[in-house]
N, C-alpha and C positions, 0 to 999 in steps of 0.2 A: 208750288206752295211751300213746300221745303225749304226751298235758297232765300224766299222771303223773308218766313219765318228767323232766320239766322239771319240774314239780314236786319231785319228788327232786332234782332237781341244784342248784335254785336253794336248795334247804334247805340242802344239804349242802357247798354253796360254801367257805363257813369252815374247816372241819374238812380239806376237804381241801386245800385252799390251805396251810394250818397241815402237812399229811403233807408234802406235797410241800414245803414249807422245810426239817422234820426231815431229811426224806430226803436234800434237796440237800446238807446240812451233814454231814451221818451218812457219805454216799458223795463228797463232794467234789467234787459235781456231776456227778460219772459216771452218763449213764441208765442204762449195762447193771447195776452194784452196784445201783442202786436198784431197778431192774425185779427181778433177784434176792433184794433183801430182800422186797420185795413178797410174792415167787413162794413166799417160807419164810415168812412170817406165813400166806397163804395155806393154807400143804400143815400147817401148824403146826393153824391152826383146823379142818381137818379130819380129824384126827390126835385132836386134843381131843372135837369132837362123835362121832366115831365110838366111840372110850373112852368118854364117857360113857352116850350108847345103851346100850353093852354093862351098865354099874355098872348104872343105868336096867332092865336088863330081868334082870339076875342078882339084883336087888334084888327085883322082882317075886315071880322065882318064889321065894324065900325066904320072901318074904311070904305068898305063897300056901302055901307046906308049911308054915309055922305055922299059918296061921289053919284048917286039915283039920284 
């Protein structure tokens, strides 16, 4: 789980080096703004996957009462 872990980080080095300049620049180097954009892109993506679940499974059964 370990070598993953670091795995994952050493991949993702870039990308998030790259958030963490937007961010510093976006919030003026205030960690609390930034930790709060974070915290709304967060609650944001789970807002969106849960919506679409719902499209995802109201979709199904549509499909299902046609194809009867």
């Amino acid at each position: 789980m370990l070598m993953s872990y670091l795995k994952f980080a050493f991949i993702m080095r870039a990308p998030l080096l790259e958030l963490c300049r937007e961010l510093y620049e976006l919030c003026h180097g205030d960690p609390k703004a930034a930790k709060e954009v974070l915290r709304r892109i967060r609650d944001h993506g789970a807002v969106y996957e849960a919506s679409q679940r719902d499209v995802d499974r109201r979709l199904a059964e549509l499909r299902e009462r046609d194809g009867q």
